[in-house]
N, C-alpha and C positions, 0 to 999 in steps of 0.2 A: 297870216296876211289875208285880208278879205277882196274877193274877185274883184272887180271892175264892171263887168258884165253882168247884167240881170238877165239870170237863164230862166224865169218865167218868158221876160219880152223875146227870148232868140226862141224859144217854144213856141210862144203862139204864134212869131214870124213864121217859122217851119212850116205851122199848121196851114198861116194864109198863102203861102210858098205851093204848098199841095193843092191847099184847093184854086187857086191860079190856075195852075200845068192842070190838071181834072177840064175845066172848062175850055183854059184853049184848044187842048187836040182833044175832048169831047171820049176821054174816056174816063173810068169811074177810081175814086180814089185809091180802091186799093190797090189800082196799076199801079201808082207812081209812088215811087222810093221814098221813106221817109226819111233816110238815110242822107237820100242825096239832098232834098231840100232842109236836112237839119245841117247838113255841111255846109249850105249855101245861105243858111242863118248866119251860120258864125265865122264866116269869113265877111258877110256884110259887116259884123257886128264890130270884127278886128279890126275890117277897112276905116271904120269911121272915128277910130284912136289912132291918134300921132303922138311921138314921143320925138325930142332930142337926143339923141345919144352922143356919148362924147367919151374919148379917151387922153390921159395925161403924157405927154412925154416930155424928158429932162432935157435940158440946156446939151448942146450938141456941136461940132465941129464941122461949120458949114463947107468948108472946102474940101471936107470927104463926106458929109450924108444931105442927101436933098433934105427941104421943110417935111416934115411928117404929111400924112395925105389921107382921107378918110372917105370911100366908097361902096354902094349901092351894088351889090351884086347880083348877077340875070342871069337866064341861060340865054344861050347866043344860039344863033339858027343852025350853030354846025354842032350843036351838042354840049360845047364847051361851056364858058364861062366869059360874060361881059361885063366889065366896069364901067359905074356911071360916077365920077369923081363929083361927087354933090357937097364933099366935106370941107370946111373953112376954117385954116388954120388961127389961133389965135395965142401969137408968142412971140419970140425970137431967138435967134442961136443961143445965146449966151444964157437966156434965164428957162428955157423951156417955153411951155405951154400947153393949149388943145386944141386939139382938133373936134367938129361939132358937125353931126351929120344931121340936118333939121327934117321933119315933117316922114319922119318914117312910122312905120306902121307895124303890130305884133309880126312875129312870123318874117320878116326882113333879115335878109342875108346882107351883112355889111361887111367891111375889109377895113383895118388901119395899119399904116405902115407905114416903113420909113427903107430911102433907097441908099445903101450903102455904094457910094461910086467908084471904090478900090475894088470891093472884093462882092460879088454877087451870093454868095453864101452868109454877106452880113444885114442882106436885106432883111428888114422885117414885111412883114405879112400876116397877118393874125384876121382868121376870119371867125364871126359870132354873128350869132343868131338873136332879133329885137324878142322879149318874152312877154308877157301879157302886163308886166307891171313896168315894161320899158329899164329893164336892166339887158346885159349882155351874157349870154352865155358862148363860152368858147366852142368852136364845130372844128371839123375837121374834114376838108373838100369832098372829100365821100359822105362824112353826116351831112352836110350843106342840101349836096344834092335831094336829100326828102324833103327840103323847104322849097325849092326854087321848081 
């Protein structure tokens, strides 16, 4: 599968990246990290790709499982973890459908799920990580955390 990214253009952004920070605080290139500003390439570079993602779920028993739900997940100022329900259901009980979380970006921590209203152990919850070619990879609240 061939990148998305042209890692010449995230290079010489790096490059113009260093010599920027050099002239603002007036000190001489090899001060400043190439490191940091190759890192600060390529999160420009992810910021500026959006994908859709989306997950299927089957036809379901509305008067025990809410509509399926698909969310944007942050850290929250106390450490935790915050949801931003950005995802738009598109079905009904009876035949299924998807849910669609628009305009996300590589590297996005997202959640899809479904709320079991009997039994709290039949709730789903499935958190995945957006990947450079905008598919899903499954995480697990502790991997999350290196993304968020």
């Amino acid at each position: 599968m061939a990148s998305q990214f042209n890692v010449q253009q995230i290079m010489t952004r790096a490059h113009q990246i260093r010599r920027e920070a050099s002239s603002q605080f007036g000190c001489a290139l090899r001060d400043i990290l190439f490191a940091e500003c190759l890192r600060q390439a390529w999160a420009e570079a992810r910021a500026s790709v959006r994908f859709t993602v989306s997950e299927s779920f089957g036809g379901y028993n509305a008067r025990r499982y809410s509509k399926p739900w698909g969310a944007v997940i942050s850290r929250a100022s106390d450490g935790g973890f915050s949801y931003t329900f950005d995802g738009v259901w598109w079905g009904d009980a009876n035949d299924g459908g998807v849910v669609e979380i628009p305009n996300v970006c590589p590297g996005t921590v997202v959640a899809f799920g479904q709320r079991d209203n009997r039994k709290a152990r039949g709730t789903e919850n499935n958190w995945y990580v957006v990947q450079n070619d905008g598919s899903l990879q499954y995480v697990t609240r502790a991997q999350a955390r290196h993304y968020l």
